[in-house]
N, C-alpha and C positions, 0 to 999 in steps of 0.2 A: 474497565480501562481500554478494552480496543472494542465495544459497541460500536454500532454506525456503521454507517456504507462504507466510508472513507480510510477509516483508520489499517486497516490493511494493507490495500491496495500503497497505503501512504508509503508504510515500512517497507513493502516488498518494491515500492519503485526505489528507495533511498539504499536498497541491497548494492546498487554498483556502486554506490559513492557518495561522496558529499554531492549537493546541486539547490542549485539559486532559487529562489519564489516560485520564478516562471517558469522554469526548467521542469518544475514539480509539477505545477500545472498544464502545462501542456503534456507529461506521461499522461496523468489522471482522465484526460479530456473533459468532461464533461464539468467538474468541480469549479465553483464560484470563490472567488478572490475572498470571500468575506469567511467562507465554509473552509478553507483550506488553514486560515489563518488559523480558526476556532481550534481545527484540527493537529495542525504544529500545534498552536500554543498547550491543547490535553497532552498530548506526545512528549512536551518539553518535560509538563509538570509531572508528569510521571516518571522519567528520566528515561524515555525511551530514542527521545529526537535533544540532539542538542543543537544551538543556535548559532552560527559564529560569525560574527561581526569585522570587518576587515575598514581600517583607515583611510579607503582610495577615496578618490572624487571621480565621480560619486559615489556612496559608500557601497561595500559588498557583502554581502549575508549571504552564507551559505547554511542549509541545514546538514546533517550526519545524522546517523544512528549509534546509537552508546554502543561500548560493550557491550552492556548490561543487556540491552535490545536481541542479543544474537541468543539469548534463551528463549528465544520464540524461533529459531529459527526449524527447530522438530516440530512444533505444531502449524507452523505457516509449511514445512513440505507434509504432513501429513494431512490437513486440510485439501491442499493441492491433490495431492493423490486418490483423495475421497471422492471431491469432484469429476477428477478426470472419469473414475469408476461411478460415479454417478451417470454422468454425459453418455457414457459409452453402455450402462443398463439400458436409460431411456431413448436413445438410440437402438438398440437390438430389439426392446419392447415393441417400437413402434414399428418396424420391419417387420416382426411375427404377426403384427395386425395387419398390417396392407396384403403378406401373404394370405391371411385368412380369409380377408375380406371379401 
């Protein structure tokens, strides 16, 4: 369900709030109009991202994260956490080598 580069970063940018296509795509940076879509659309079917459609001319879509989505929200901070302790190992490692060296 959240395989892929994408799907993460997705959730954790829609953590402040609802936000429009683009919106989404420029946090991401790097993600393609066609791969973002792919990505909402697993998000939706899963009932992690919901979709909402708004009347205006021209019309407005905004995405959101469910409720249901904030049961990730213990392993998207302890992932975070992992990394950071990751980052910060191989950081020290490399330091005890340059001293050695």
């Amino acid at each position: 369900m959240l395989n892929g580069k994408w799907k993460l970063p997705l959730i954790i940018s829609l953590q402040e709030g609802p936000l429009r296509f683009n919106e989404i795509q420029k946090s991401l940076g790097e993600i393609t109009p066609k791969i973002l879509s792919k990505e909402l659309k697993d998000l939706e079917l899963n009932e992690f991202v919901i979709r909402k459609v708004f009347s205006t001319t021209p019309v407005t879509v905004t995405y959101e994260l469910t409720p249901y989505s904030e049961s990730l929200e213990r392993v998207i901070d302890e992932l975070r956490d992992w990394g950071l302790k990751h980052r910060e190992r191989l950081v020290k490692n490399r330091k005890s080598e340059l001293v050695e060296a």
